[in-house]
N, C-alpha and C positions, 0 to 999 in steps of 0.2 A: 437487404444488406449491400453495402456497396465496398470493395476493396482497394484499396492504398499500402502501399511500400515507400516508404524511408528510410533515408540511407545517410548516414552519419559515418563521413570522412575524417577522422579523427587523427591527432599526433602518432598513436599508439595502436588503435585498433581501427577498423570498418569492422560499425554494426548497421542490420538489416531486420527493420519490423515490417511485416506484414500485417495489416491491420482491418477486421469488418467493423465498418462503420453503422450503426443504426440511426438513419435517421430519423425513426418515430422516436425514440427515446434520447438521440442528441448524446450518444455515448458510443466509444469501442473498446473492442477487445483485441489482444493481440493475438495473433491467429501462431505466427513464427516469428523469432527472433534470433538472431544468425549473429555470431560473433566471431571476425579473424582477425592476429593479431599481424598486424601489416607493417608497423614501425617506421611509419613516413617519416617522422622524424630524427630517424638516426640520419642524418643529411652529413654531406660531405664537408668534414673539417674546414678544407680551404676556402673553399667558394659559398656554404651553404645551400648548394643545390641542391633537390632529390636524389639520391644515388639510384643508378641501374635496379640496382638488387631491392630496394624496396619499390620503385615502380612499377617491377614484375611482381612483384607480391603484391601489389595495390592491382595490379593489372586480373588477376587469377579470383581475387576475391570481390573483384566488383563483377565480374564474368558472371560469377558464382551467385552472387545476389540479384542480376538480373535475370538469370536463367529463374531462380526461384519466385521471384516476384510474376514473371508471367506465366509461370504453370499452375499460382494459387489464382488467376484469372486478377489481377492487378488495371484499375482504369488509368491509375497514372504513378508513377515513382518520383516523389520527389526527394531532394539530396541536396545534402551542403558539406562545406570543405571548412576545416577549421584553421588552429595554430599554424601547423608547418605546411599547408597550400599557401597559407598568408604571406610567410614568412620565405620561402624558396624563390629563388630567381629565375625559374624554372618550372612553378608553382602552374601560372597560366597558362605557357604553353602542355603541359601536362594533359590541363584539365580539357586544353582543348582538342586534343587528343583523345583521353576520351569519349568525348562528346564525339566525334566524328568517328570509331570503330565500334564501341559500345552504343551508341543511341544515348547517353546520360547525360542528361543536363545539371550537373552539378555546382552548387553558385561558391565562391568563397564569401564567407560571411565576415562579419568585424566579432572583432570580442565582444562587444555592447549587444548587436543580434544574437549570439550565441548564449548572451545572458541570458535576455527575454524569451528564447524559445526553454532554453530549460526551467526558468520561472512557469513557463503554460505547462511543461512535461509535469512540474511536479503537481502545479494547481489543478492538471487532472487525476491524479492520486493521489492527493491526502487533503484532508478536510482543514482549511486554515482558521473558520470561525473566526472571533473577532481577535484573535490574535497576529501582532506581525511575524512575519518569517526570516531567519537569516537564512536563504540556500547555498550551499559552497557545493562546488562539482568542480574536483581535482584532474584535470585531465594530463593527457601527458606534456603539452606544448603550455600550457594557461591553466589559469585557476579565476574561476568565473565566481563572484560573492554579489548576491541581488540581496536586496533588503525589500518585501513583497508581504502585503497583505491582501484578503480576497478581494480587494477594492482596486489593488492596480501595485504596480509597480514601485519604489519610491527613489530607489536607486540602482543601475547595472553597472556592474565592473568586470573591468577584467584585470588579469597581472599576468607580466610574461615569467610566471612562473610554476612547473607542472613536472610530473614524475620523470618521463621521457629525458626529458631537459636538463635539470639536476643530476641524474644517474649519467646521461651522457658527458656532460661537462665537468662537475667533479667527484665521481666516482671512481677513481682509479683503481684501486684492489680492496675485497673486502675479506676480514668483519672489517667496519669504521671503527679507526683511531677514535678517542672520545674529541681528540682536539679537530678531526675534521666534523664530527657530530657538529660540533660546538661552532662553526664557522657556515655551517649549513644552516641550521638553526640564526646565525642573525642576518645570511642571505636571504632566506624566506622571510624574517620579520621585518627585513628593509625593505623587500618586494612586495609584501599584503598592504605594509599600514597605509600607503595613499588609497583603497579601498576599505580598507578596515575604518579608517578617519572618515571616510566618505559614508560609509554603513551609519554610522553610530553618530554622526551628527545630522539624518534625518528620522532617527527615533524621537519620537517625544517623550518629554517629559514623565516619568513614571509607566513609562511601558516598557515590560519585557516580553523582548523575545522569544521563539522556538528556532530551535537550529533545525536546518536539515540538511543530512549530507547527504551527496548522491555519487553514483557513479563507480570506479574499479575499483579503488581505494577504501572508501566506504563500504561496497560490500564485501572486501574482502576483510576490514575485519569482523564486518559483524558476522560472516561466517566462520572465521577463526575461534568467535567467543562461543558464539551459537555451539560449534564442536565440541566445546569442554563444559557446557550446558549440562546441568543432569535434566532440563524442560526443553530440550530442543525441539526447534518448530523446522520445519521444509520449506516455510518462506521466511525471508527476513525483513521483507517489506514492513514499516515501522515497528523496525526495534529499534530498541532504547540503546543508547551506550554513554554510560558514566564517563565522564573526565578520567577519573580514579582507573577504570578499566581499562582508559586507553591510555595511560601513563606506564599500567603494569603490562599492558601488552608490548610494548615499546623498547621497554627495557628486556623483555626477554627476545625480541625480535635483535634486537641490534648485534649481538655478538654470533648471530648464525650465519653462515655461508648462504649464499644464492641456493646450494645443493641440499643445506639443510633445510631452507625456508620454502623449496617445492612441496616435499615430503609432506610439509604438512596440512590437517585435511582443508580441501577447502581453496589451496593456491597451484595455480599451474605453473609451469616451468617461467612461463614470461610474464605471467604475474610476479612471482618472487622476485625477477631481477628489478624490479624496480619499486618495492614493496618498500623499501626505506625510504626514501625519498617522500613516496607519496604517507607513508607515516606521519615523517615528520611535520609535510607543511597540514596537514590535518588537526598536529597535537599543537602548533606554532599560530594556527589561526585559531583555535579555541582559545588558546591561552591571549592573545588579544583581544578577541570579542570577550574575552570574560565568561566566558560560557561552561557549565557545569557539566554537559548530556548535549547528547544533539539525537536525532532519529533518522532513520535510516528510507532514503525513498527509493526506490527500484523502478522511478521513472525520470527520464531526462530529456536531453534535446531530443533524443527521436521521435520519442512520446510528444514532445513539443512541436515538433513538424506533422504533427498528425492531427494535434488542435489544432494548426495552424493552416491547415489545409481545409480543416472542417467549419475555421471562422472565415476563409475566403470563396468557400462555396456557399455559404449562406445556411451552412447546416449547425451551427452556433452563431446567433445573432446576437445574443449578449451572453460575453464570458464571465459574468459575475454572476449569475443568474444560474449556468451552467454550473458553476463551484460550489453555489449555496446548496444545489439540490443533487452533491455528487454523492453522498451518502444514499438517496432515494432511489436513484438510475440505478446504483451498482448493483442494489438487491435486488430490486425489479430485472436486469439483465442476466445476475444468474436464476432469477426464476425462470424466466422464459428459455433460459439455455438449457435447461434439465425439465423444462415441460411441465414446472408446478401448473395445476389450477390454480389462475389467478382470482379467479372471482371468490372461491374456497379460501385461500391464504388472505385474501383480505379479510374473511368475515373474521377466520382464527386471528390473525394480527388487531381488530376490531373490538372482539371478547378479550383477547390478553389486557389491552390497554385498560381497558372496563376494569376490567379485576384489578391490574393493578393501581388505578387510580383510589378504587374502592377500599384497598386494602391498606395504604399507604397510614403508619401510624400503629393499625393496629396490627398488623402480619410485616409489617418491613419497616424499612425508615431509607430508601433509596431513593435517589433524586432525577433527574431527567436526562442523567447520561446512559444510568442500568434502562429507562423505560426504553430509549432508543435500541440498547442493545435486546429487549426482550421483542421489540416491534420484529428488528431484522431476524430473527430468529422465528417467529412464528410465520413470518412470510418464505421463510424458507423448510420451515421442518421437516416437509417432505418429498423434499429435492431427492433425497435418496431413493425414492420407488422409481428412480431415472434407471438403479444398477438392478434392484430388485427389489419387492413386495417385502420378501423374508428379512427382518430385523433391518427395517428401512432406513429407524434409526439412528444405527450404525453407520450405515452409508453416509447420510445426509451429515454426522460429526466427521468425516474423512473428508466429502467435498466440499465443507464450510469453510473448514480447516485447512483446506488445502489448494482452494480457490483464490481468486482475484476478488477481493471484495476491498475495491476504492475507498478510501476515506477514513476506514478503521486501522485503528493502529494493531502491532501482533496479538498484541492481550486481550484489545478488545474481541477479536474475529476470534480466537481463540474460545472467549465464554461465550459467544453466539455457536460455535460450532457445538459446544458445550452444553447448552439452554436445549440444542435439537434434540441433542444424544439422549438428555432424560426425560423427554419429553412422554416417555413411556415406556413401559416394564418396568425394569429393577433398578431400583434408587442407587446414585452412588456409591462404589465400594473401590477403597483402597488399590487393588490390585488393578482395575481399571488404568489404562492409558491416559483417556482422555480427562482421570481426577488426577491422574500423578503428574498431569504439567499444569498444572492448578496452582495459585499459588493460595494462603488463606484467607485473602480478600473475594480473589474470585470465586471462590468455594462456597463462600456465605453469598456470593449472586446470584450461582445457579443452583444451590442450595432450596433457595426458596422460590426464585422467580421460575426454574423449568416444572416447580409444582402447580404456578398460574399458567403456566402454557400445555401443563396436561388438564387444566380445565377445559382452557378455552381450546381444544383440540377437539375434549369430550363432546363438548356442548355440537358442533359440528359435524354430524356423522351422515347428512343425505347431501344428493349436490343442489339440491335449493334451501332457499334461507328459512328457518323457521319459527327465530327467534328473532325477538324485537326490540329486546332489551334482559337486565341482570339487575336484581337489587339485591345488597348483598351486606351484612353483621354481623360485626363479629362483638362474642361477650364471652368471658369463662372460658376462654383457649376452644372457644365452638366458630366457627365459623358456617352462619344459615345465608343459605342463596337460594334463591328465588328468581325464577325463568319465569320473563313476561312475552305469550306466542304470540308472533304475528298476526294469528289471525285468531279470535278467541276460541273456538271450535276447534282446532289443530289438537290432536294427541302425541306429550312430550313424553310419554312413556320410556320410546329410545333413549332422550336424551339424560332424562334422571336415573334410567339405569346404566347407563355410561358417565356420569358422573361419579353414582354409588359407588363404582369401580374404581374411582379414585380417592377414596375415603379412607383406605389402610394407608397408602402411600402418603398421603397427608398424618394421620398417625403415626409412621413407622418413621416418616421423614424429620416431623416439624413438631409433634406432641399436640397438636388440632384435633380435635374432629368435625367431620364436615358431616354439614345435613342439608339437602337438597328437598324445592319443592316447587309448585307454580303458582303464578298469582296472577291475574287481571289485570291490575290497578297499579301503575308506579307511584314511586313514590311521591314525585309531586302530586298527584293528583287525590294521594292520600290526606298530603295535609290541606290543598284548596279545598276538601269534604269536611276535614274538621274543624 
């Protein structure tokens, strides 16, 4: 593992990741993540300069992140400077300032770079497939809108307009008048549309897009929704949020004081003061893109200075390649981080697929998004013998669930966390946690598919492979399978009395019954014989 810190100079805040890099797997994790709120940008009326008072606060919390960064053993820290270094007359000499008490080489970047690296932040955590992406990251100084698909970038913008800015300039006393609402509202949509115009004239023809938002604004409301959730999750990394949800969030936000909008769960004191603003150009850039839902990414530029560190050392040599197979690195990197046997989890991940392809028609009718989410799930099931042996299960639905796992969105990692949890003992019940954030679709996935993952769990019980193959039939609500040994001589005794054991739960669960047995001969080679 190799370590890296970046540092994200920001309008509004300095943030500080810590990050181990793998380079046999070409993936990281973020080890720390350090957030202070610094307020570069409240700059001085007359001149625009940096003021005193937030230089020393920029001063204390870069202090802070370099101390941090070399106690996690750090090989290098790299750092950029956003909106208001850009923008201060005073900006430069600052930075060179720092540069000379602190040791930090901090660059000021342009809005266009500032795009591109949060484009890489997100493209290492969330799975783009062949869809485009609209990403919008609301910052306090700027509002950054790339239009990016896994193939490359197609357009970066920037606009000089962002929460900081707005609140500082016309914010005078709150709640907002509706008629200042109303004048903020066609500020931001005269500020977007030369990017928003820019966006949407290099879509093609019959493609739509996915939104994604990122960044303080973003996730502040998706933890405001996530609060009043009766399925609330601990991460909000891709959740979903409705147009509809963010139009009624808005209207109830607008008439509270800064005093009452701390209070509530989820926003801190200096979050709130600027919570309107970055509202509005949020609901004000949807409503120009056209956009119904947008999803929630919990990675940005810093995350982007970390791929970007890792495509200039030659530990990503092609990022497109890296993106395609981020769904694969993530589960393979929490397996290793909690010490599954990998050679084990492949075989189980190996028998699931089996089953489920075999099954497919007559025990289910799911298509190649559920088989992903059963692959990741068997590769992880027993991540939990990481905390303990006793109701490992358990564990391993707590660290699925409550893990980094790139590229799946909330729901998905959700029914993977899910798939583990029943992967044995006692079938689904009501009063359970991990059914009552369930919604009825995913209920019907792990429903049936954590019963192919308590096969293929069975089937596996020594640490070497024994099986060669599964042929498998279903007729009359029976479903007969048939283990073909490795080696013809091998005795599968263990393993069909470890299946047998899963024949109530398939009864009790699905109305099956299962009958277990061994055979020599697959099936192809049944019918070259006949």
């Amino acid at each position: 593992m190799r370590r890296v810190a970046a540092i994200d100079l920001g309008t509004n805040s300095t943030h500080l990741v810590i990050a181990a890099v793998d380079p046999l797997l070409c993936s990281f994790s973020v080890l720390l993540a350090e957030k202070s709120t610094t307020r570069l940008g409240e700059r001085d009326a007359d001149s625009g300069e940096l003021t005193p008072q937030a230089m020393e606060r920029t001063r204390l919390a870069l202090r802070h992140c370099r101390e941090l960064a070399h106690s996690h053993g750090v090989e290098e820290i790299v750092g950029v400077a956003t909106s208001a270094m850009r923008e201060a007359p005073n900006g430069l000499a600052f930075l060179a300032e720092l540069r000379e008490t602190l040791g930090l080489n901090l660059e000021v970047i342009s809005g266009t770079e500032e795009a591109r690296l949060i484009y890489l932040g997100v493209l290492s955590g969330m799975d783009f497939a062949d869809r485009p992406h609209l990403i919008l990251d609301i910052g306090g100084g700027s509002t950054e809108l790339v239009l990016a698909d896994a193939q490359e970038a197609r357009a970066l913008t920037s606009a000089r307009v962002g929460a900081v800015r707005l609140q500082r300039d016309f914010v005078k006393s709150e709640p907002l008048e509706r008629e200042r609402v109303n004048f903020l509202r066609a500020f931001i949509q005269g500020s977007l549309e030369p990017s928003v115009d820019k966006v949407l004239r290099r879509l093609a023809p019959g493609e739509t897009p996915t939104m994604v938002a990122t960044s303080g604004t973003a996730m502040a409301v998706a933890a405001l929704l996530e609060a009043e959730s009766s399925r609330s999750s601990a991460r909000l990394h891709g959740k979903k949020v409705s147009k509809a949800e963010l139009d009624a969030l808005v209207e109830r936000i607008l008439p509270l004081t800064p005093l009452q909008r701390a209070a509530l769960p989820g926003i801190n004191e200096r979050r709130a003061e600027i919570l309107v603003p970055g509202l509005l150009v949020l609901q004000t850039a949807m409503a120009l893109l056209g956009m119904d839902q947008f999803v929630v990414s919990d990675r940005a530029l810093r995350e982007g200075l970390i791929v970007d560190w890792m495509l200039r050392h030659g530990l990503i040599v092609d990022r497109f390649a890296y993106q395609s197979e981020i769904r694969q690195r993530t589960v393979w990197h929490q397996a290793r981080k909690f010490g599954v046997d990998g050679g084990r989890a492949e075989r189980v991940a190996s028998h699931a697929l089996e089953l489920f392809d075999q099954t497919k028609a007559g025990f289910h009718n799911f298509g190649p998004e559920q088989r992903e989410l059963l692959w990741a799930a068997a590769m992880l099931h027993s991540c939990g013998l990481h905390i303990n042996t006793s109701g490992y299960h358990k564990h391993s639905w707590y660290l699925i669930n409550n893990g980094e796992l790139l590229g799946y969105s909330q729901s998905e990692q959700l029914v993977i966390a899910s798939l583990a949890r029943y992967h044995r003992r006692s079938l689904p019940k009501k009063r359970h946690e991990s059914w009552l954030l369930l919604d009825r679709e995913q209920r019907q996935v792990v429903e049936s598919l954590s019963l192919l993952l308590r096969l293929a769990v069975a089937m596996d019980r020594r640490p070497e492979a024994v099986i060669d193959g599964l042929q498998l039939v279903i007729k009359d609500r029976v479903i007969n399978l048939q283990l073909l040994p490795l080696n013809p001589t091998d005795d599968l005794s263990l393993e069909l009395w470890s299946l047998e054991s899963c024949a109530a739960a398939f009864r009790d669960g699905c109305g099956y019954n299962l009958c277990c047995s061994l055979t020599t001969t697959r099936v192809s080679e049944q019918l070259r014989a006949a």
